[in-house]
GUMI-993135 format. One record per residue (C-alpha): residue in one letter; chain; x, y, z. Coordinates in pm, 1 decimal. Last residue first. Example, Ala and Ser with C-alpha at 12.3 -4.5 7.8 and 13.67 -1.06 7.14 Angstrom:
# GUMI-993135
REC S A 1367.0 -106.0 714.0
REC A A 1230.0 -450.0 780.0
This chain:
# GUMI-993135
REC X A 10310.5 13331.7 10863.3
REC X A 10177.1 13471.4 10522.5
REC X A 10306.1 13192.0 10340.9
REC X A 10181.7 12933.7 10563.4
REC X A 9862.3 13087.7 10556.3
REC X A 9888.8 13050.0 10175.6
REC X A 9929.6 12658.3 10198.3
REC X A 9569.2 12624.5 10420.6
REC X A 9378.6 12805.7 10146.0
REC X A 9541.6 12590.4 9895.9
REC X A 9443.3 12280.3 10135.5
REC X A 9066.7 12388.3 10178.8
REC X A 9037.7 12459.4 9755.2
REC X A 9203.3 12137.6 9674.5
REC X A 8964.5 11916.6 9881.9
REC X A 8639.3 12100.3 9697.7
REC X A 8786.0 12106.7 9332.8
REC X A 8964.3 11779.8 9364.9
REC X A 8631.3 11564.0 9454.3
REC X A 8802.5 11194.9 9354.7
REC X A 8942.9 11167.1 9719.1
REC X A 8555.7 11199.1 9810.7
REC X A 8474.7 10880.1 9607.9
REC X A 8717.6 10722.4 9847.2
REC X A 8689.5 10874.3 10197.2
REC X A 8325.8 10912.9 10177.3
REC X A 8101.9 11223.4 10107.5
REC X A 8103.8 11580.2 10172.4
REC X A 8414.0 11770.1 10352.7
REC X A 8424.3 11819.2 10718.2
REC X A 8737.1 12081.4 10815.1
REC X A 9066.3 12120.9 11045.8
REC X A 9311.3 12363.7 11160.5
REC X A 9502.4 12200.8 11434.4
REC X A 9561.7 12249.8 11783.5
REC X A 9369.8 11963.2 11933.8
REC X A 9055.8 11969.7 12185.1
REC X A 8829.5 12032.3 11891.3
REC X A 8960.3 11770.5 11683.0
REC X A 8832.6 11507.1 11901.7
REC X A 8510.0 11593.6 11893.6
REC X A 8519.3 11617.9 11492.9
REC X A 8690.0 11307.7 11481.8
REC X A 8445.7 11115.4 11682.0
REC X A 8136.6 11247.0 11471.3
REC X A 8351.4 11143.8 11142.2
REC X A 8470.4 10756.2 11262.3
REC X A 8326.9 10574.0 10992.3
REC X A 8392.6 10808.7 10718.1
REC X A 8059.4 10975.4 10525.7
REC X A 8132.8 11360.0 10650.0
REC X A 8492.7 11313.3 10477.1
REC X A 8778.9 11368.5 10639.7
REC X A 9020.6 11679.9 10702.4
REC X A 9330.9 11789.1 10873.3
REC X A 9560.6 12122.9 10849.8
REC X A 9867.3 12131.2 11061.1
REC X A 10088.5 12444.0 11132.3
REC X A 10464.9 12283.5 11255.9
REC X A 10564.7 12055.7 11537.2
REC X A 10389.2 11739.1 11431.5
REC X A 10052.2 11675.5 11646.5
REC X A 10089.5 11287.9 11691.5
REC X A 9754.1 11094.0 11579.7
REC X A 9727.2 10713.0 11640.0
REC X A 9880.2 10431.0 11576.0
REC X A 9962.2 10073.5 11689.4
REC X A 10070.8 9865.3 11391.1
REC X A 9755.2 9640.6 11244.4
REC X A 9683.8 9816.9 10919.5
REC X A 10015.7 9870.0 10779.0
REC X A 10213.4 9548.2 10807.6
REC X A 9887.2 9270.5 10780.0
REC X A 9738.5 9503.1 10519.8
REC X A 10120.6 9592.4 10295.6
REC X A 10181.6 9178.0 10321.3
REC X A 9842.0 9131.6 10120.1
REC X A 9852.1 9437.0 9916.7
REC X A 10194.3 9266.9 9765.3
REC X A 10036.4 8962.6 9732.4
REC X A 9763.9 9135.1 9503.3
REC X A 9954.1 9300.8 9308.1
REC X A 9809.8 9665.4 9256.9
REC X A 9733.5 9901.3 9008.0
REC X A 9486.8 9704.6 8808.5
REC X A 9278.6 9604.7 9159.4
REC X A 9242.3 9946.3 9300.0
REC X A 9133.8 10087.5 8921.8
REC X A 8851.2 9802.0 8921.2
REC X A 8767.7 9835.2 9254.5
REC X A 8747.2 10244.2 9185.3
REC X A 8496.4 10169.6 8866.0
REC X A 8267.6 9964.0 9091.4
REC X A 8242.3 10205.4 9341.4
REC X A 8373.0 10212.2 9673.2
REC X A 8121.7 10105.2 9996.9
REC X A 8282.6 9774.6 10070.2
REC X A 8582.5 9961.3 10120.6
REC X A 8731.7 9705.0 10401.3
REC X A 8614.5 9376.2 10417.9
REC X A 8398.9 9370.1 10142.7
REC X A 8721.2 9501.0 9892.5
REC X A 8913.8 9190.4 10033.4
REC X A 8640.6 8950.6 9948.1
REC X A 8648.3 9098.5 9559.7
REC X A 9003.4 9091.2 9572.7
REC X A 8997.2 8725.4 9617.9
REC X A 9342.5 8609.6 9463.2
REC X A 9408.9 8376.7 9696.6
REC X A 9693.9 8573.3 9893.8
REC X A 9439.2 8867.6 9827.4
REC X A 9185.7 8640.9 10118.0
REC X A 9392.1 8569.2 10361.9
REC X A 9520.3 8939.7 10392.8
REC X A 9140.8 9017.9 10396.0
REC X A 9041.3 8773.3 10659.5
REC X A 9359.7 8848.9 10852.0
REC X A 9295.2 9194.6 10853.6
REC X A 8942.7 9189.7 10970.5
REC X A 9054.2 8973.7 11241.5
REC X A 9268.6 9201.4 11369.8
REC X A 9067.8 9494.6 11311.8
REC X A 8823.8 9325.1 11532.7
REC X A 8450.6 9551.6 11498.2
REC X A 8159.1 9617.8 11724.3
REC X A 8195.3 9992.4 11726.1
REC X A 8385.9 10043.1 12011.4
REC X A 8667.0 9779.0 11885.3
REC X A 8704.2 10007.5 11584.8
REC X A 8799.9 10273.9 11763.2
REC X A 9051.1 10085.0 12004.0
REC X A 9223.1 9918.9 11692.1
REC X A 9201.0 10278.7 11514.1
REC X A 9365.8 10503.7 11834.7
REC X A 9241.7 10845.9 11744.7
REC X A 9294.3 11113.0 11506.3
REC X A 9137.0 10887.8 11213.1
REC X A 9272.5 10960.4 10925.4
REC X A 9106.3 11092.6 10594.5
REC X A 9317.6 11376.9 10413.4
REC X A 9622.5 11480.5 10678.1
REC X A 9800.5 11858.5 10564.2
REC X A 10135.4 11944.0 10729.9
REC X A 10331.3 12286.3 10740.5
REC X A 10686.1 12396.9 10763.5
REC X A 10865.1 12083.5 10731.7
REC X A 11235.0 12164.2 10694.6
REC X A 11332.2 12211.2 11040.7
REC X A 11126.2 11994.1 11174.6
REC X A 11278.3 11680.3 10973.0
REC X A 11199.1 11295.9 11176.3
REC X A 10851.1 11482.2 11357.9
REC X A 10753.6 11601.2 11042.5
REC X A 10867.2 11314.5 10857.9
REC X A 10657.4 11073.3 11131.4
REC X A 10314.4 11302.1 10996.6
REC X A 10379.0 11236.2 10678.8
REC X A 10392.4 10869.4 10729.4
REC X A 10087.9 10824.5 10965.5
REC X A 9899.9 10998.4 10698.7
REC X A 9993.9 10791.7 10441.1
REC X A 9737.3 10622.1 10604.3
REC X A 9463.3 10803.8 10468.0
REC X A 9683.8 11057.1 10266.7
REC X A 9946.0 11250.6 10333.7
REC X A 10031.3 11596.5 10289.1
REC X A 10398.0 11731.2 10335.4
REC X A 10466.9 12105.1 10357.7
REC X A 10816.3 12143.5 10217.5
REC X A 11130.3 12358.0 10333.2
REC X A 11534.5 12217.2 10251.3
REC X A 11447.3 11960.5 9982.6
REC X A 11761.3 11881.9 9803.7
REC X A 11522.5 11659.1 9568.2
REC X A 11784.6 11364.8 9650.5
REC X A 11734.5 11444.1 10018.1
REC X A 11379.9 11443.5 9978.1
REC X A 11349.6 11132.9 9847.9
REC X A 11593.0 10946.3 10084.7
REC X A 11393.2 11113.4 10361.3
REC X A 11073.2 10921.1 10201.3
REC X A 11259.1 10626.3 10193.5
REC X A 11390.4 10611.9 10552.4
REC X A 11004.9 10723.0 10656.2
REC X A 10923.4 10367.1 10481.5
REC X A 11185.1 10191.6 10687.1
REC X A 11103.9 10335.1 11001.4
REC X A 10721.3 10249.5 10949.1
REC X A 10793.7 9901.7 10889.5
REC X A 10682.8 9776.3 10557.7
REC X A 10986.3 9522.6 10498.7
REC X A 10908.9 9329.9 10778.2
REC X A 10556.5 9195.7 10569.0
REC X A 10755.0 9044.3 10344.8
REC X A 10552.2 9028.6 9929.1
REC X A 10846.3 9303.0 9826.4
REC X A 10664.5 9555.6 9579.4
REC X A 10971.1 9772.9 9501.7
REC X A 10852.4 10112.6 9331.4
REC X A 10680.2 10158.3 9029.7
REC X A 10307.9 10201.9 9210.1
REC X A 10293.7 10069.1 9532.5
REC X A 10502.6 9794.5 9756.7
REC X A 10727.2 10103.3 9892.7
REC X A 10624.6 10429.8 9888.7
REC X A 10536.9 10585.2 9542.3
REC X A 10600.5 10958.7 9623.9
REC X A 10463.9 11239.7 9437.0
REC X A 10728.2 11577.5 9467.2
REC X A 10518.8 11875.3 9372.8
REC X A 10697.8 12222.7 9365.9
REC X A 10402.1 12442.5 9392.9
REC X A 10159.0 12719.4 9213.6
REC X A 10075.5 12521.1 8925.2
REC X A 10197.5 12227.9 9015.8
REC X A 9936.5 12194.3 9278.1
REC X A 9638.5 12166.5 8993.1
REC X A 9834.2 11909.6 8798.0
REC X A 9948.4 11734.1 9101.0
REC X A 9561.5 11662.2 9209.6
REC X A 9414.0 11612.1 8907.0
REC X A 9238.3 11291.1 8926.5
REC X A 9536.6 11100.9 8709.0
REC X A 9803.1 11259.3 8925.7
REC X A 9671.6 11153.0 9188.8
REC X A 9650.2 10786.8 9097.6
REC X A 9985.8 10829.3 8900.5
REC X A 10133.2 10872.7 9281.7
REC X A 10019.8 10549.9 9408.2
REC X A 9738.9 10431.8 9591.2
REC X A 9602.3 10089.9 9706.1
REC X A 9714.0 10219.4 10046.8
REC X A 9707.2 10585.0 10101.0
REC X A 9944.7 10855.8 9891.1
REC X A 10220.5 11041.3 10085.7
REC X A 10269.9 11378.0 9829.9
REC X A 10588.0 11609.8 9911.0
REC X A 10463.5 12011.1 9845.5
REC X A 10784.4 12230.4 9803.8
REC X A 10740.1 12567.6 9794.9
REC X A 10766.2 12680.7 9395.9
REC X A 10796.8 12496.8 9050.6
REC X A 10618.4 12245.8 8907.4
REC X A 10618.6 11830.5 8833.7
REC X A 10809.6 11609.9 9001.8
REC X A 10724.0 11194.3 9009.3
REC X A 10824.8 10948.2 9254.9
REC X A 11009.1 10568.2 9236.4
REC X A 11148.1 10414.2 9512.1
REC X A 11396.8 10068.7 9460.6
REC X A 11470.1 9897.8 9761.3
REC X A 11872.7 9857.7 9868.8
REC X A 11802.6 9937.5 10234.6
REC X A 12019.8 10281.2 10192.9
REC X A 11718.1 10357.4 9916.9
REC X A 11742.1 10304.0 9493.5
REC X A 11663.4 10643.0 9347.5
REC X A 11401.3 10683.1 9065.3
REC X A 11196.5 10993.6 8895.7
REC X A 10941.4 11001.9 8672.8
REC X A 10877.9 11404.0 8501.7
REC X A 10545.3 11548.7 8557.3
REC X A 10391.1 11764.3 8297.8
């Protein structure tokens, strides 16, 4: 059972997280629209808790932490501040860190911020190249794409917003996206998150990717994988149903977590 945690950052924002297990460290970075109850309630931290210390973060505008509705307050050095403030309250001396989607980008800036206590990091569904460029090659304007679906939760259209980006989620997930989140809050978080420059940075420790065969950018990753050294893998099915397949992601990132042991 996971216990709910809170610490109030050096910024003054209130972070919430939940711990659950015993053993090498594991720090969750959820995506977007996500919080840490959302893997908990698929069965994520109750499967890693088992065998792992599990530390769930809400970061900043999702789940019980501060939602601020100002856009500056989502930079990517302030979130990272958060997640150090975290682990620093957790006296977390050796974790692998796995984040998610865009949480990605966050994980992957801790293990560049704390290399001597990150010792392995896992990245679910991100792109490995430069998104805005990506996206441009297939036809598409991020930037207006954002301000379309920013414009859109600031009038309480999630069902526009949803088009724009995850058009191809179920009914049920819209409907679990949309309870979890305020919708002004999402709004600041798309035109902050989505838009930054970013791409992916190898981290200086053993790093374990994988996406879903269904995700826009699969073929590209796959190339572009090959000329990186990482361990990576193509799992059935899209980014958001395939979040929901524990069994199958769990499986490649326990397998991943006992090389680390061995090493």
């Amino acid at each position: 059972m996971s216990l709910r945690r809170e610490l109030t950052a050096p910024d003054g924002h209130r972070i919430s997280y939940l711990v659950a297990g015993t053993g090498p460290t594991l720090v969750l970075i959820p995506a977007l629209l996500q919080s840490a109850e959302h893997w908990e309630s698929v069965g994520y931290i109750e499967r890693f808790a088992a065998r792992n210390r599990v530390i769930a973060i809400d970061l900043l505008g999702h789940g019980k932490s501060d939602g601020p509705t100002d856009r500056e307050a989502y930079g990517p050095e302030a979130v990272v501040e958060h997640v150090v403030a975290v682990l620093d309250r957790e006296r977390v001396r050796s974790a692998c860190i796995w984040g998610y989607s865009d949480g990605g980008e966050i994980a992957l800036l801790i293990a560049r911020r704390r290399p001597d206590s990150i010792v392995g990091v896992v990245i679910g569904a991100m792109f490995l190249g430069d998104v805005i460029a990506g996206l441009r090659s297939l036809g598409k304007d991020l930037h207006h794409m954002v301000e379309v679906a920013a414009s859109a939760l600031e009038g309480g259209d999630w069902t526009r917003y949803f088009d724009v980006f995850l058009e191809e989620i179920s009914p049920d997930l819209r409907k679990t996206y949309q309870a979890a989140n305020n919708p002004q809050v999402v709004a600041a978080l798309t035109r902050a998150v989505l838009l930054r420059p970013r791409g992916f940075l190898k981290p200086p420790a053993p790093t374990f990717v994988y996406w879903f065969e269904e995700e826009l950018f699969s073929g590209l990753n796959s190339r572009l994988a090959e000329t990186m050294p990482i361990e990576w893998a193509v799992v059935p099915g899209s980014s958001n149903e395939g979040f929901l397949e524990v069994d199958e992601v769990a499986h490649l990132v326990e397998e991943f977590l006992d090389t680390l042991v061995r090493s």
